[in-house]
C-alpha positions in Angstrom: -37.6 26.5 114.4 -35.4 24.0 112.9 -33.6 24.1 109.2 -35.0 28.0 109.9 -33.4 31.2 107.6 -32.4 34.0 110.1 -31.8 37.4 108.9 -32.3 41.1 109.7 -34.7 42.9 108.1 -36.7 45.7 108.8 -40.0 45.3 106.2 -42.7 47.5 107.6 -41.6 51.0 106.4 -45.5 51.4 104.8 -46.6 52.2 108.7 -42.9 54.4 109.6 -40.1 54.5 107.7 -36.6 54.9 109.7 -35.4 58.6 109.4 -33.9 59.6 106.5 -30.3 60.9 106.9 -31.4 64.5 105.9 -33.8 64.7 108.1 -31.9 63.4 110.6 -28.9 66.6 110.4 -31.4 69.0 109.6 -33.3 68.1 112.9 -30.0 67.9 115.1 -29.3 71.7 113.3 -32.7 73.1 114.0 -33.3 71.8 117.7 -30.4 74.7 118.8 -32.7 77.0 116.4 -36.0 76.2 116.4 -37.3 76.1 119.3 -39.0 79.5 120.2 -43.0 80.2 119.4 -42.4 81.4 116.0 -45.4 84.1 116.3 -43.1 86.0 118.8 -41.3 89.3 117.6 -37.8 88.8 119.3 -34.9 87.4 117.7 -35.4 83.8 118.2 -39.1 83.7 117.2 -38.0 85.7 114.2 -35.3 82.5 113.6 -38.3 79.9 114.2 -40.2 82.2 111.9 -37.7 81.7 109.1 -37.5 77.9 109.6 -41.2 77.5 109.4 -41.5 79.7 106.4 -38.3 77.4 104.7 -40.1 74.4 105.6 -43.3 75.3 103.7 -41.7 76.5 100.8 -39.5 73.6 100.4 -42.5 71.3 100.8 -44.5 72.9 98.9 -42.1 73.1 96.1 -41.2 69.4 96.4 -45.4 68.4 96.3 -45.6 71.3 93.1 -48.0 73.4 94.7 -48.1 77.0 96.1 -46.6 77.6 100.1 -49.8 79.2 101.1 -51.0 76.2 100.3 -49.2 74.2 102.8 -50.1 73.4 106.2 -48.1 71.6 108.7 -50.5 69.3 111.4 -49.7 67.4 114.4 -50.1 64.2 112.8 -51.4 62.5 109.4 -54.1 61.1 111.0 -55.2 65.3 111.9 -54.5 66.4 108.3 -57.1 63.8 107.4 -59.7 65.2 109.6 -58.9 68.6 109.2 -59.0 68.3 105.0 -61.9 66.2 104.8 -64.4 68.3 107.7 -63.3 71.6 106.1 -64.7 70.9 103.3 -67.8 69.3 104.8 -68.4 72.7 106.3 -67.6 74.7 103.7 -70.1 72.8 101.2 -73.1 74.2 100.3 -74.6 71.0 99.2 -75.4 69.1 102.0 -72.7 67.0 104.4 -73.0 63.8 102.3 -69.4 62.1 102.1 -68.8 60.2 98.8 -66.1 57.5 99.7 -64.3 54.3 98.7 -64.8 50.9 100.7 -60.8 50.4 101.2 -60.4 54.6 102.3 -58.1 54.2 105.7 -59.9 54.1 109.3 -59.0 57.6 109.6 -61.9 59.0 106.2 -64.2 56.9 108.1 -63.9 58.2 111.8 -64.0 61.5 110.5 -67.2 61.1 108.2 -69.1 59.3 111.5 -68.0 62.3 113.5 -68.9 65.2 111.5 -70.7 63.9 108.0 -72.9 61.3 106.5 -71.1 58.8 104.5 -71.7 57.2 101.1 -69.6 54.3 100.7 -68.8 52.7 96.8 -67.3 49.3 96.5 -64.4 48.7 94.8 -62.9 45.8 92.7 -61.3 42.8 93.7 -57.4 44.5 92.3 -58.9 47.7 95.0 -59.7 50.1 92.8 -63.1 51.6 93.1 -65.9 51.5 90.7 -65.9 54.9 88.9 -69.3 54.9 88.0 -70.6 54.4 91.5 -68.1 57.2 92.4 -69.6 59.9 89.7 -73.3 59.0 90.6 -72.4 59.4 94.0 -71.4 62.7 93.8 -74.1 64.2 91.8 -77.2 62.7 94.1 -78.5 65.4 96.3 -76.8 66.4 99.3 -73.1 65.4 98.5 -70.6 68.1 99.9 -67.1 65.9 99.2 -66.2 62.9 97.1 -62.8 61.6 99.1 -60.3 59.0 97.1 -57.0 57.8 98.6 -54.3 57.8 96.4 -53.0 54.4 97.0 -54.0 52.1 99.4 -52.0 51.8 102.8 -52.5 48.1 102.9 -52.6 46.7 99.2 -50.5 49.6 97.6 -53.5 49.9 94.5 -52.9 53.3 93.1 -56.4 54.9 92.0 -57.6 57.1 89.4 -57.5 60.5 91.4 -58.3 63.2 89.0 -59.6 61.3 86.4 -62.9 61.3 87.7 -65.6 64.3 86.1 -67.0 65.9 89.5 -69.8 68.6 89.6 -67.8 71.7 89.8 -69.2 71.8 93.5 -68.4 69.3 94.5 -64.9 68.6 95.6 -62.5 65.8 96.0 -60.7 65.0 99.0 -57.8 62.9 98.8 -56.0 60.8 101.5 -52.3 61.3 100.4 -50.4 60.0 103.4 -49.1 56.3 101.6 -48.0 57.4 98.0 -47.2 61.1 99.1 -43.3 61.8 98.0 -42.9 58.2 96.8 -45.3 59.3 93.7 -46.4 62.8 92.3 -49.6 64.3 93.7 -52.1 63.6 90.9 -54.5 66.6 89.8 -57.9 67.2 90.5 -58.3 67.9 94.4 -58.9 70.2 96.6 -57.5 69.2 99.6 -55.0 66.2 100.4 -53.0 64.4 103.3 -49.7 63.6 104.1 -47.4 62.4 107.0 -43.8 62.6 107.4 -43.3 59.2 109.0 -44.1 57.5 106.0 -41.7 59.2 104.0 -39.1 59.2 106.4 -39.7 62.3 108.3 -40.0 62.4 112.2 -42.9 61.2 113.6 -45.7 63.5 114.5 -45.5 65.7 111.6 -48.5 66.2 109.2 -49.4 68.3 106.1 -52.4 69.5 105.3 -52.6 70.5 101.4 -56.0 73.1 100.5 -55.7 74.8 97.2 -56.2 78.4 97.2 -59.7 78.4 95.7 -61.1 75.6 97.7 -64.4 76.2 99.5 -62.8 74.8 102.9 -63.9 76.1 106.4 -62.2 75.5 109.3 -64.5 72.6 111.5 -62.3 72.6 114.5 -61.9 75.5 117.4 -59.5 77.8 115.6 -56.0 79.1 117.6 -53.4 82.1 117.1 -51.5 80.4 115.0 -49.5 81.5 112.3 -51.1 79.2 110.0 -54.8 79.9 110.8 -55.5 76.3 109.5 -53.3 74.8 112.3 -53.8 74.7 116.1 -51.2 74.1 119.1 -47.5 75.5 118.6 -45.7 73.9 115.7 -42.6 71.4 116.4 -40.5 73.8 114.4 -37.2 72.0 114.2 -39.5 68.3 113.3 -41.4 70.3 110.2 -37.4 71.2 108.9 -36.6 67.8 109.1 -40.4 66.7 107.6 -39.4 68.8 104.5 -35.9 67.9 104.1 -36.9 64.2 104.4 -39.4 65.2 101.3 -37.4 66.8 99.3 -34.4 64.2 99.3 -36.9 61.4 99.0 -38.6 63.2 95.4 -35.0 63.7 94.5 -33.9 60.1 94.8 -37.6 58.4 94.0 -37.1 57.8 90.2 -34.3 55.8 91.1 -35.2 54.2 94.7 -38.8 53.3 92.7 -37.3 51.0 90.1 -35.2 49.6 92.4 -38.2 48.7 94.9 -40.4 47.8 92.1 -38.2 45.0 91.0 -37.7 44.0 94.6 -41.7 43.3 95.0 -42.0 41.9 92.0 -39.5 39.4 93.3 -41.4 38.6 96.2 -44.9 38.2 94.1 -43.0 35.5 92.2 -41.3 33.9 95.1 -44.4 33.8 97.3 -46.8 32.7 94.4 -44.6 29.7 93.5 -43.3 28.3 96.9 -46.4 28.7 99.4 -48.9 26.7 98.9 -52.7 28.3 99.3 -51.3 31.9 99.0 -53.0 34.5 97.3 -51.2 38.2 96.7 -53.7 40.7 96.5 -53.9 44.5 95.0 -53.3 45.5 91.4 -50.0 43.8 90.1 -49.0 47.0 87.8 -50.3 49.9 88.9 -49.6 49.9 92.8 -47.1 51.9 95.2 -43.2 50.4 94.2 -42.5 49.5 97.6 -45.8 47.4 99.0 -46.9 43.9 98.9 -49.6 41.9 100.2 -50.1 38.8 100.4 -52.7 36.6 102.5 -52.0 32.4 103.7 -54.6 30.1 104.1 -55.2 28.0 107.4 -53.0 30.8 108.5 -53.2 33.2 111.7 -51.5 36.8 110.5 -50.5 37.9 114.1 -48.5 34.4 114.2 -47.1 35.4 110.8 -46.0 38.5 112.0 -44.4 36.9 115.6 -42.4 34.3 113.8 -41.3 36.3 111.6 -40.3 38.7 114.0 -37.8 36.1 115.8 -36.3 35.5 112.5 -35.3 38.9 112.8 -38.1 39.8 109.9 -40.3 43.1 110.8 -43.9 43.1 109.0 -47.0 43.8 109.6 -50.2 42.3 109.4 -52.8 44.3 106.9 -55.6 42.0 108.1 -56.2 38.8 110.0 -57.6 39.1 113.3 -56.1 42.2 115.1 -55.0 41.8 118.7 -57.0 44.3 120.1 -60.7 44.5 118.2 -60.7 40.3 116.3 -62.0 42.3 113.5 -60.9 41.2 110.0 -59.2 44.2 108.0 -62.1 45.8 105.9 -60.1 47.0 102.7 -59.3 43.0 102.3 -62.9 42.3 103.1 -64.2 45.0 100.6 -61.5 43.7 97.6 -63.0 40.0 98.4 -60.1 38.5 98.7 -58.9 36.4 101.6 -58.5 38.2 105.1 -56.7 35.9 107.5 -53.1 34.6 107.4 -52.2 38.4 106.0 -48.8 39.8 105.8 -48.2 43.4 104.5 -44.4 43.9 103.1 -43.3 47.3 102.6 -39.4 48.1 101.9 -37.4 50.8 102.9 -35.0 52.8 100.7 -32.0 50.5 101.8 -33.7 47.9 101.6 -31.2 44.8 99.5 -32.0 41.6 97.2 -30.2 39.7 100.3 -33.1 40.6 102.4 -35.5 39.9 100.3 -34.1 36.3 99.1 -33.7 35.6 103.3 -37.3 36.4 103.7 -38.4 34.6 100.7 -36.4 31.7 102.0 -37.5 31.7 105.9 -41.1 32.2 104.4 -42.3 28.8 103.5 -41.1 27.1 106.5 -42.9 29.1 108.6 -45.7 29.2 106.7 -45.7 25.3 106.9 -45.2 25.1 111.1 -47.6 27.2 111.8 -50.1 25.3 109.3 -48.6 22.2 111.6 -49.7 23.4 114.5 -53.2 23.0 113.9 -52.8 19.5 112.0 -52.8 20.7 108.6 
C-alpha cells in the first residue's frame, strides 16, 4: 500500500486484553502452589484451599459484594449460562426471558436452550426502551428480565438498576464488558464476568448470585467446593483473575480518563477524514475504552486484514463474518449501518502515538479498498 502509515498497535483488548502485570507474578507464584484439588485435606489441598478462598475475597471485595457471593466458572461465556438458567429454574413465574435486542450471543443461546425469550428493541444510541422492558416483565409468565451492562460491540452503558421490577421478578445482568472497568450498578440478582477482558488469564469466569436470590442450580451439580461450580478450579488462574481485578479498579479512575479522551480522539478523527462513516453507540455514556465505527461501500473483514498488515489489531463488530455471512445483530437492532465495521477497543498502555498512526493509516485504507470495487 503505497504513501501507507505503519505502526504497532494492538486495538482489540474489548475481546482479551494482554495480561496484566499482577496477574502475571501472581500466576507464576501460585502455579508452585496451587495446584492440588483444593477439596483435599492434606497440606497442599489445604494451600489450594487458601488461595481459592483469597481469590474470592479479593474479588469480591474489589466488585463490593459479599465472598459467598462469588463464584469462579470455567469461562464468561459459562457464568452467563449458569446466572441466567438458575434463575429461570428457580422462578416461580413461568420461564419467560425478558431481554434486550443488542444482549451478547451468549443471553440468547442460553434463553433457546433452556427458556422462552422476550426480546425489546432498543434505540438507535443502543440503549433499550425502558417501557418495553417494564411491561415485559410484568406480562404473565416472566421468570427473569436480563440487561447487559454495556454493550460488547458499541460500548452503550444501560440503565441497570434503574428499572422498577415486580419484586419476583429478577434481573440478570451480563457483566463481562464493563465489569472492573466500571462499578457493578445496583439492582440484580445475578451478573457475569470474565477475566480476559480485564486482563486476567483466559478461561476464568465469575459468576455473581446475591445471597437472597431465588437461583437454582440448571446444570448437573459436582463436589465442588463451590456448589455453584462444576469441574476442578484452575486455582493458580483464579489468583491471577483477582489480582488482575483488583489492580485494574485501583488504577481505573485514572486509566478511564485517560482512554476516554483517547476515543474521543478517534470519534473526531474518523468523523472528519473518512468519507461515508458513521460512529455508532451513545457518545457520552459508553465504556471509556470502546469505539465503533461502520464504512460505507466497505467490507469489515478487509478492514480488519489491512489493518492487520499495518501492524493495526481490531476487530470487526459486524460486517459479514467469515464463518456464518451473517450481519452483526446489535448493529442491525440499533439501525445503524452493519457492513464496513470496525470495533476499536484500547488497552491500558495504550498511547496518543497509536492512536494518531491509526487515525492516519485509516483513510487510506479506507479509500483502496473502496477502489477496488470502482468506487
Amino acid at each position: 500500500m503505497s504513501g501507507a502509515v505503519t505502526g504497532e498497535g494492538y486495538l482489540d483488548s474489548a475481546s482479551a486484553s494482554p495480561l496484566h502485570p499482577a496477574a502475571r507474578d501472581v500466576l507464576l507464584a501460585a502455579l508452585d502452589q496451587g495446584y492440588a484439588d483444593p477439596r483435599r485435606l492434606h497440606r497442599a489441598g489445604r494451600t489450594s484451599r487458601l488461595l481459592l478462598d483469597n481469590a474470592r475475597e479479593a474479588t469480591a471485595d474489589a466488585l463490593g459484594v459479599r465472598a459467598d457471593e462469588v463464584t469462579f466458572t470455567p469461562s464468561g461465556t459459562h457464568a452467563v449460562h449458569l446466572g441466567l438458567l438458575g434463575l429461570v429454574r428457580g422462578s416461580r413465574r413461568g420461564d419467560v426471558v425478558v431481554h434486550s435486542a443488542v444482549e451478547h450471543s451468549a443471553v440468547g443461546h442460553a434463553v433457546a436452550w433452556g427458556a422462552t425469550g422476550d426480546e425489546v428493541g432498543v434505540m438507535g444510541d443502543g440503549r433499550v426502551y425502558d417501557g418495553d422492558l417494564v411491561q415485559g416483565a410484568i406480562a404473565p409468565g416472566t421468570a427473569v428480565v436480563a440487561l447487559q451492562t454495556a454493550n460488547h460491540e458499541v460500548g452503550t452503558v444501560q440503565d441497570v438498576g434503574d428499572f422498577e421490577l415486580p419484586n419476583d421478578v429478577p434481573l440478570f445482568t451480563d457483566a463481562r464488558a464493563s465489569m472492573g472497568r466500571l462499578p457493578l450498578p445496583g439492582g440484580w440478582a445475578a451478573a457475569a464476568g470474565s477475566a480476559h477482558m480485564w486482563g486476567g488469564p483466559a478461561g476464568v469466569g465469575v459468576l455473581l448470585v446475591r445471597k437472597r436470590a431465588r437461583w437454582r442450580n440448571p446444570f448437573p451439580g459436582d463436589d465442588r467446593v463451590d456448589e455453584r461450580s462444576t469441574g476442578f478450579e484452575n486455582v493458580p488462574a483464579v489468583l491471577a483473575a483477582a489480582a488482575a481485578l483488583q489492580a485494574v479498579v485501583a488504577e481505573r479512575d485514572e486509566v478511564n480518563v485517560r482512554q476516554h479522551a483517547l476515543v474521543d480522539v478517534v470519534r473526531r478523527r474518523v468523523a472528519a477524514e473518512v468519507p461515508d462513516v458513521e460512529v455508532v453507540g451513545d457518545p457520552d455514556r459508553r465504556l471509556p475504552h470502546l469505539l465503533t465505527f461502520s464504512c460505507l461501500y466497505v467490507d469489515g473483514e478487509a478492514l480488519v486484514t489491512e489493518l492487520d498488515r499495518l501492524g493495526f489489531g481490531i476487530a470487526s463488530g459486524s460486517a459479514c463474518t467469515a464463518s456464518t455471512l451473517t450481519p452483526s445483530h446489535v448493529l442491525e437492532a440499533m439501525g445503524v449501518l452493519t457492513h464496513g465495521n470496525v470495533r476499536l477497543s484500547l488497552g491500558r498502555d495504550t498511547t496518543r502515538a497509536e492512536v494518531d498512526a491509526f487515525c492516519d493509516a485509516l483513510p487510506g485504507v479506507v479509500a483502496e479498498i473502496r477502489a477496488r470495487v470502482g468506487l
